[in-house]
C-alpha positions in Angstrom: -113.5 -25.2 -268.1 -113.3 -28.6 -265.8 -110.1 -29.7 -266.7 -107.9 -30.0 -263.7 -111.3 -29.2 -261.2 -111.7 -31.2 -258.1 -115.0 -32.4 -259.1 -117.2 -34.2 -256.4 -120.3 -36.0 -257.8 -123.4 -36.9 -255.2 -125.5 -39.5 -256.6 -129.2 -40.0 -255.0 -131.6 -43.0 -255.2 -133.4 -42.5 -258.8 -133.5 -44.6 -261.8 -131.2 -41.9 -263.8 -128.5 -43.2 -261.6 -127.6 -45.5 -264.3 -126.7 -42.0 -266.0 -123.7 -41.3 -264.0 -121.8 -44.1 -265.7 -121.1 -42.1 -268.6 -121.2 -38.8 -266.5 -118.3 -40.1 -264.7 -116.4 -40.8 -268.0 -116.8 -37.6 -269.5 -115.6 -36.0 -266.3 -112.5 -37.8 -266.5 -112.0 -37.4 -270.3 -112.8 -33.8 -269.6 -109.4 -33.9 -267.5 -111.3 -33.3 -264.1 -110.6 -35.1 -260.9 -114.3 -36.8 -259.2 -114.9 -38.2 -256.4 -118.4 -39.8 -255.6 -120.3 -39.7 -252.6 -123.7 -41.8 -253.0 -126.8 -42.4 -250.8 -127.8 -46.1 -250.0 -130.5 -45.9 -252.3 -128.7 -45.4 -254.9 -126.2 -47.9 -254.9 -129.7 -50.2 -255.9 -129.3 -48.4 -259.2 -125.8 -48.3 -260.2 -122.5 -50.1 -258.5 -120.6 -48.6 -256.5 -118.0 -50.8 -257.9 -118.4 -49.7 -261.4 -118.4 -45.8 -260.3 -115.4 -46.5 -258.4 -113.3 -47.9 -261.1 -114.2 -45.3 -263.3 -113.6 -42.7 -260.9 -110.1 -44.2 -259.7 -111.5 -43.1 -256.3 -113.0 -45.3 -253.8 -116.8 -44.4 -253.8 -118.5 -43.0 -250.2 -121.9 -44.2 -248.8 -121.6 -44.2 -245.3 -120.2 -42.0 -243.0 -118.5 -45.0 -241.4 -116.6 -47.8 -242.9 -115.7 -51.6 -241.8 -113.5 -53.7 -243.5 -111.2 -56.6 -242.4 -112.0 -55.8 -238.6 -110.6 -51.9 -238.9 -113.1 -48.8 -238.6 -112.8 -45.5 -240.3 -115.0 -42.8 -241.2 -115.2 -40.8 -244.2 -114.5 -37.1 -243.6 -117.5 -35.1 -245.5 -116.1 -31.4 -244.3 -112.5 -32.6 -246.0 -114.8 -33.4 -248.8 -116.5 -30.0 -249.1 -113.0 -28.3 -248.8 -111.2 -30.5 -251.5 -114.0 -30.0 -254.2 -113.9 -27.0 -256.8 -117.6 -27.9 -257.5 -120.2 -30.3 -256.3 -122.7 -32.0 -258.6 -125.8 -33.6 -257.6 -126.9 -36.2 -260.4 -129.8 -37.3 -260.3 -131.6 -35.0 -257.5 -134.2 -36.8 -256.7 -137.7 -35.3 -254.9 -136.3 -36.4 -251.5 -133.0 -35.3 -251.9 -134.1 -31.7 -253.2 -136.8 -31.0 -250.4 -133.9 -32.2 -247.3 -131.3 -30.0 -249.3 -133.7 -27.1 -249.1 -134.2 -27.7 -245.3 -130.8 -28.7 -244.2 -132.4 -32.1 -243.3 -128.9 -34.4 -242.2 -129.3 -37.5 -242.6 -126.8 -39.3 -244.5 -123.1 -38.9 -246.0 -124.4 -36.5 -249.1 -126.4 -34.5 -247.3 -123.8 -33.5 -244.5 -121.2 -33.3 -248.0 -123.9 -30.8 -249.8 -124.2 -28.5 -246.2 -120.4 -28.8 -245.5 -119.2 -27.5 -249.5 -117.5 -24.1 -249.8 -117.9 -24.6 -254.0 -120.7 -23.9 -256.2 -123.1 -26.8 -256.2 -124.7 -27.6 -259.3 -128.3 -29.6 -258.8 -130.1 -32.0 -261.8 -133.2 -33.4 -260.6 -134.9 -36.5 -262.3 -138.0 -37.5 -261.3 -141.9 -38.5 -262.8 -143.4 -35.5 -264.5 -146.0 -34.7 -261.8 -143.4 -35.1 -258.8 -141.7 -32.7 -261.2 -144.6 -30.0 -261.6 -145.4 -30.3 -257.5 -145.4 -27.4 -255.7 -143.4 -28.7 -253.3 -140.9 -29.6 -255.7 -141.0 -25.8 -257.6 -140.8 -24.7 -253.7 -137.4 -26.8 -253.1 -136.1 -25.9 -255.9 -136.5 -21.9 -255.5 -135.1 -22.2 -252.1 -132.0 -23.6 -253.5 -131.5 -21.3 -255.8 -132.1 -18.4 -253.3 -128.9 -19.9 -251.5 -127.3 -19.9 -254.7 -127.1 -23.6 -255.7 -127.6 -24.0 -259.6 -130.1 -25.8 -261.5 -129.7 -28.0 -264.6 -132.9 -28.4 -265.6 -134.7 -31.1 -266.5 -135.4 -32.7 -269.4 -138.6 -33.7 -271.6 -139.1 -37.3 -272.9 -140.4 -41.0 -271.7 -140.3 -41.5 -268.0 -139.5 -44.8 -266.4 -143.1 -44.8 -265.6 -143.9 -44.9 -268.8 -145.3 -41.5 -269.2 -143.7 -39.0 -271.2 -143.1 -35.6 -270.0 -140.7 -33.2 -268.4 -138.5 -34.6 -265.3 -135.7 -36.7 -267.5 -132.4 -35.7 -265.7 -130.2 -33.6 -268.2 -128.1 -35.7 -270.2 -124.5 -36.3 -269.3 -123.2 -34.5 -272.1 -125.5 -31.5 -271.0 -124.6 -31.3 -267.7 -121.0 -31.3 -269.0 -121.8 -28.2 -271.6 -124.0 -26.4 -268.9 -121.3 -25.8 -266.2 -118.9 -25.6 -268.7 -120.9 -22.4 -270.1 -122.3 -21.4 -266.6 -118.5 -21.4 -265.2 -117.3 -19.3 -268.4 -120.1 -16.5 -268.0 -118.8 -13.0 -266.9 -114.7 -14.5 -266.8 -112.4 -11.7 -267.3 -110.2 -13.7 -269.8 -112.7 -15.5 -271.9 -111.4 -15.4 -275.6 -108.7 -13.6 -274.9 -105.0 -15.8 -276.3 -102.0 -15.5 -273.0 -98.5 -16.2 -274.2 -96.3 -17.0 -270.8 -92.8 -18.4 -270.7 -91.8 -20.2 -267.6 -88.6 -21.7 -266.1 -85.0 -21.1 -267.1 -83.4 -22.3 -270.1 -80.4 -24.1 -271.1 -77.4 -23.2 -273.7 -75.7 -26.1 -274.7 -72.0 -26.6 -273.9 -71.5 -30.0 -274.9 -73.8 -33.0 -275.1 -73.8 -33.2 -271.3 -73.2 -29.9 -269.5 -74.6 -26.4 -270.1 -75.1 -23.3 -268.4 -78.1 -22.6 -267.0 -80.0 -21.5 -263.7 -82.0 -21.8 -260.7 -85.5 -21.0 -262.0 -88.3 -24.1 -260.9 -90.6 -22.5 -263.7 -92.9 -22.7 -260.5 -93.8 -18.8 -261.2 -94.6 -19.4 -264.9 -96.6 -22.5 -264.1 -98.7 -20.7 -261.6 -99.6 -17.3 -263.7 -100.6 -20.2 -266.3 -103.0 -22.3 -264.4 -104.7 -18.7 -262.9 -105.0 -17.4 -266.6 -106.7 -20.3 -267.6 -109.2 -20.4 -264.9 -110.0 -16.7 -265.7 -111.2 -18.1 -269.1 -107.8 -17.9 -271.4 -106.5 -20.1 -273.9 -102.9 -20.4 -272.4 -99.6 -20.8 -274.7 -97.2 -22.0 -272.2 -93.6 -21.7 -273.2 -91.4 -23.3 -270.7 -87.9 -24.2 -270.3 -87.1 -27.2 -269.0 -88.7 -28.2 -265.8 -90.2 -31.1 -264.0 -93.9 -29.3 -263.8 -96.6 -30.2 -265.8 -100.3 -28.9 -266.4 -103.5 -30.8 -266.7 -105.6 -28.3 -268.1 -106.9 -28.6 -271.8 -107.0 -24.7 -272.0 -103.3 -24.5 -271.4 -100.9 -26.0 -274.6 -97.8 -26.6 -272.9 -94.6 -25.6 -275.6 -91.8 -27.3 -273.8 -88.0 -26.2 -275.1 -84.5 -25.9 -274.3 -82.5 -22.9 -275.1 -83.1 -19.2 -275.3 -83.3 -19.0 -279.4 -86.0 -22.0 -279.1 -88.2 -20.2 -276.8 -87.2 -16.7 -278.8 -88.9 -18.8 -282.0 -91.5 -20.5 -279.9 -92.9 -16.8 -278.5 -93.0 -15.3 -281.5 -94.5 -18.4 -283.9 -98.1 -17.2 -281.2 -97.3 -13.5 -280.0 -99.0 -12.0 -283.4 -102.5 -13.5 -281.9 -102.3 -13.0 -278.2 -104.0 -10.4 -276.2 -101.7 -10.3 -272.9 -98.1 -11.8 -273.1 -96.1 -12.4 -269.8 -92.6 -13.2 -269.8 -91.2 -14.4 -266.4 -88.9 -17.1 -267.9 -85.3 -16.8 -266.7 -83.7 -16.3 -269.8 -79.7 -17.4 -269.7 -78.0 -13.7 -271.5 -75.5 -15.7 -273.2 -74.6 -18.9 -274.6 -71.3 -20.6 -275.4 -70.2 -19.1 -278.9 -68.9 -23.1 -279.9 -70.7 -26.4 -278.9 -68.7 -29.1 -278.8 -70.2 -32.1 -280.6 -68.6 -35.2 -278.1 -68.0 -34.3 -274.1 -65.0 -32.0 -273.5 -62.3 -34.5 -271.4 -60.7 -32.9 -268.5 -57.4 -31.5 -269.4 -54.4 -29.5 -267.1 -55.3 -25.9 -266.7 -58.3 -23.8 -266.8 -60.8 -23.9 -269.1 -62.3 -20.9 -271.3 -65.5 -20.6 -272.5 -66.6 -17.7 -275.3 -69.8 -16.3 -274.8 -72.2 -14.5 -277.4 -75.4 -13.0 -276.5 -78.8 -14.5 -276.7 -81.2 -12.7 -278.2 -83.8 -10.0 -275.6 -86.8 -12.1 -276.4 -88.5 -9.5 -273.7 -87.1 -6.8 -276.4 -87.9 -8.5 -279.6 -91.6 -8.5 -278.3 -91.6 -5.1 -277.2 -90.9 -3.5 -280.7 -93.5 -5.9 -282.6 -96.0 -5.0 -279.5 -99.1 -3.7 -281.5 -102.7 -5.1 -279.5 -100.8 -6.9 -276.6 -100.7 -5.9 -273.4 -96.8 -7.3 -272.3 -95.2 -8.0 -269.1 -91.6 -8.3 -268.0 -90.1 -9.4 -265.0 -87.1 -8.2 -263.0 -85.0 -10.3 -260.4 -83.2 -7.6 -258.9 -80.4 -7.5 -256.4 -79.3 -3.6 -256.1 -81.0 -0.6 -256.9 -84.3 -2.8 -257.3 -86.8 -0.2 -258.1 -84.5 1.9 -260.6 -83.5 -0.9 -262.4 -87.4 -2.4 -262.6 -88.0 1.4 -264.2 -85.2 1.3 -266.4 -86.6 -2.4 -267.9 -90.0 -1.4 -267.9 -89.4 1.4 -270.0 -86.1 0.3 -272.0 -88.4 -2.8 -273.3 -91.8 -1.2 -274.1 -93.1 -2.8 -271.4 -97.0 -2.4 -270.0 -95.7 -3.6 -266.4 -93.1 -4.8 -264.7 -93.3 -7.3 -262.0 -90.3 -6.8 -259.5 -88.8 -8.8 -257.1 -86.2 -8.7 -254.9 -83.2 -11.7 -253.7 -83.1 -9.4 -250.3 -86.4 -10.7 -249.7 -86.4 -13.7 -247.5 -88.8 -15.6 -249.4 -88.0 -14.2 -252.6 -86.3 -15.5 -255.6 -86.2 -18.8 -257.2 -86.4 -22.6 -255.8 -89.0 -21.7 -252.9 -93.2 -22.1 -252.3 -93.7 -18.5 -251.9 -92.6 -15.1 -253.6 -92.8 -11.4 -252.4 -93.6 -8.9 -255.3 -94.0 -5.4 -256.3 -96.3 -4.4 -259.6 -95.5 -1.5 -261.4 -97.1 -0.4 -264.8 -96.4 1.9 -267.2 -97.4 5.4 -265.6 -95.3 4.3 -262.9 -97.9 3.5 -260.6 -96.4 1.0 -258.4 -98.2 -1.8 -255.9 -96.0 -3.7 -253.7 -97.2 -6.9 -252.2 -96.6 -9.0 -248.6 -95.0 -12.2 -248.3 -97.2 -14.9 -250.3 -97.5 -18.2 -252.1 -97.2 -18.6 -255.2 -100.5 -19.1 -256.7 -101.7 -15.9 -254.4 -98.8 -13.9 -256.1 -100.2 -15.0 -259.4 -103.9 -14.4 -258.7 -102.3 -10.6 -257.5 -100.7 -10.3 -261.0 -103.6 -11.3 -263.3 -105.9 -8.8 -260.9 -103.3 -5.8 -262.0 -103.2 -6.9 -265.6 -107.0 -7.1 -265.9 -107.6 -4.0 -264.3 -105.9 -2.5 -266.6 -107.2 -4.2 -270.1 -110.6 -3.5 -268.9 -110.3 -0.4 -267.9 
């Protein structure tokens, strides 16, 4: 559920600092990307150093740096915007009670108040500090705003006392927002089967025919599928893109018979299967086995279909819920019907080259959804990752309906 998250880590001045060591390097295992913003205090418990190096980010104390004679200033609102979610480990007493009162007075504070993301809270602290009702009353008021608490622990105390105020473990901070983050997603446990880019057909060892498609589409509906709580089998032609989260296995192939194999070795166990690869129709009948040498004349290639792979899937539909796509360039909307329904499709997702915008190659895409009782839902003008976030919202709508 982290991998891939912008994850930005606020360390106070509390003895669990020495914690965050190991939080850090499950983080990054995790696949997430953290950045660390620390009070003063606590660089007396761990180094900043350290936390940096493991981090592969430079660590933030101050809202000002000087180094070598040169000024700059570290930017806690570009902070709040770049994170997908804050942490605070530990939360110390001090930290909780200026957090609940939108006291300001150093670099993670102004972070904390500036954060559009969900902030997740662990205090550590001694037991009665814990149990003060000061403490219960900064903590409530936090939660009131929304922030989440990982509670505390019981066990010795660094003052030697045992009882309840041990900051979570790092491995249970890691399981509680992994488990918070997956309650009430639309797609947890559900299997997606998406192919992505174009492919190639071979016509000797160095040329083939092919097409335009970045996979960009593919890529996108895959990364929003597994944010929505999916395991993802990604089936993509080749592209440059890649993906960093665990819950998306990347399948990477060549032709149109690989990916035809590829889709169905996982279609049996998936739930919703999208298909917006660009498929090449045919492929050269012969392939040459050394590089065809330039000769007089013109040059004739025999073409053989590929096999429908958007077909093939349609007839051994039984639980899935399966989308096509349709690149159109006449007679858009009857030829989006005629595929929807030709294929056994559940919906169609349309688009048009006549739309500036449109089309392969490009950061943005213009779409219209139709499903199978021919309700249709056309789109404006958007990027990429909006279009996809669109598509899932019409597919789960319908699942769940």
């Amino acid at each position: 559920m982290i991998g891939g998250k912008h994850i930005l880590l606020g360390i106070s001045g509390g003895i669990a600092a020495y914690k965050t060591t190991f939080l850090v390097r499950l983080l990054i295992k995790a696949g997430a990307q953290v950045k660390i913003v620390m009070t003063q205090s606590a660089s007396s418990f761990v180094s900043p150093l350290t936390l940096a190096t493991l981090s592969k980010n430079p660590v933030m104390l101050d809202f000002v740096n000087e180094e070598d004679g040169s000024i700059s200033w570290n930017n806690h609102v570009e902070l709040g915007l770049w994170a997908d979610i804050m942490l605070i480990a530990p939360a110390t007493a001090n930290t909780l009670s200026k957090m609940a009162h939108g006291t300001c007075d150093n670099l993670l504070l102004a972070t904390y108040l500036s954060a559009k993301c969900p902030v997740y809270f662990a205090p550590a602290m001694d037991l009665d500090m814990y149990k003060h009702p000061s403490t219960k009353a900064s903590i409530e008021k936090l939660e009131s705003f929304g922030n989440v608490m990982i509670p505390a622990e019981s066990g010795e105390l660094a003052s030697g006392l045992h009882g309840e105020g041990r900051m979570a473990e790092p491995e249970t901070i890691i399981g509680f927002i992994e488990a918070h983050l997956a309650k009430g997603l639309p797609l947890r446990g559900k299997k997606v089967l998406i192919t992505a880019g174009p492919t190639h057909e071979a016509i000797d060892p160095v040329r083939f025919l092919g097409n335009r498609s970045t996979g960009a589409m593919g890529f996108e509906l895959a990364k929003r599928a597994a944010d929505l709580g999916a395991k993802v089998f990604l089936i993509s032609g080749p592209t440059h893109l890649s993906v960093e989260n665990p819950n998306i296995e990347l399948i990477r192939v060549t032709s149109a018979q690989e990916m035809y194999g590829a889709c169905h070795a996982v279609y049996t166990d998936v739930d919703v299967a999208i298909c917006a690869a660009a498929v090449a129709d045919y492929r050269p009948k012969t392939v040459a086995t050394e590089k065809i040498k330039k000769k007089e004349g013109d040059m004739h290639i025999e073409l053989v279909r590929n096999p429908d792979i958007l077909l093939s899937l349609g007839e051994a539909k039984k639980q899935q819920f399966l989308v096509g796509f349709a690149l159109e360039t006449e007679n858009e909307m009857e030829n989006a019907k005629g595929k929807l329904e030709r294929k056994h499709l559940d919906g169609i997702v349309l688009n048009s080259l006549k739309d500036e915008g449109a089309g392969f190659g490009g950061g943005t895409n213009k779409i219209t959804f139709i499903d199978k009782n021919l309700d249709v839902k056309t789109f404006a003008l958007k990027t990429k990752p909006e279009v996809a976030s669109d598509i899932w919202d019409e597919i789960i709508s319908r699942i769940h309906a």
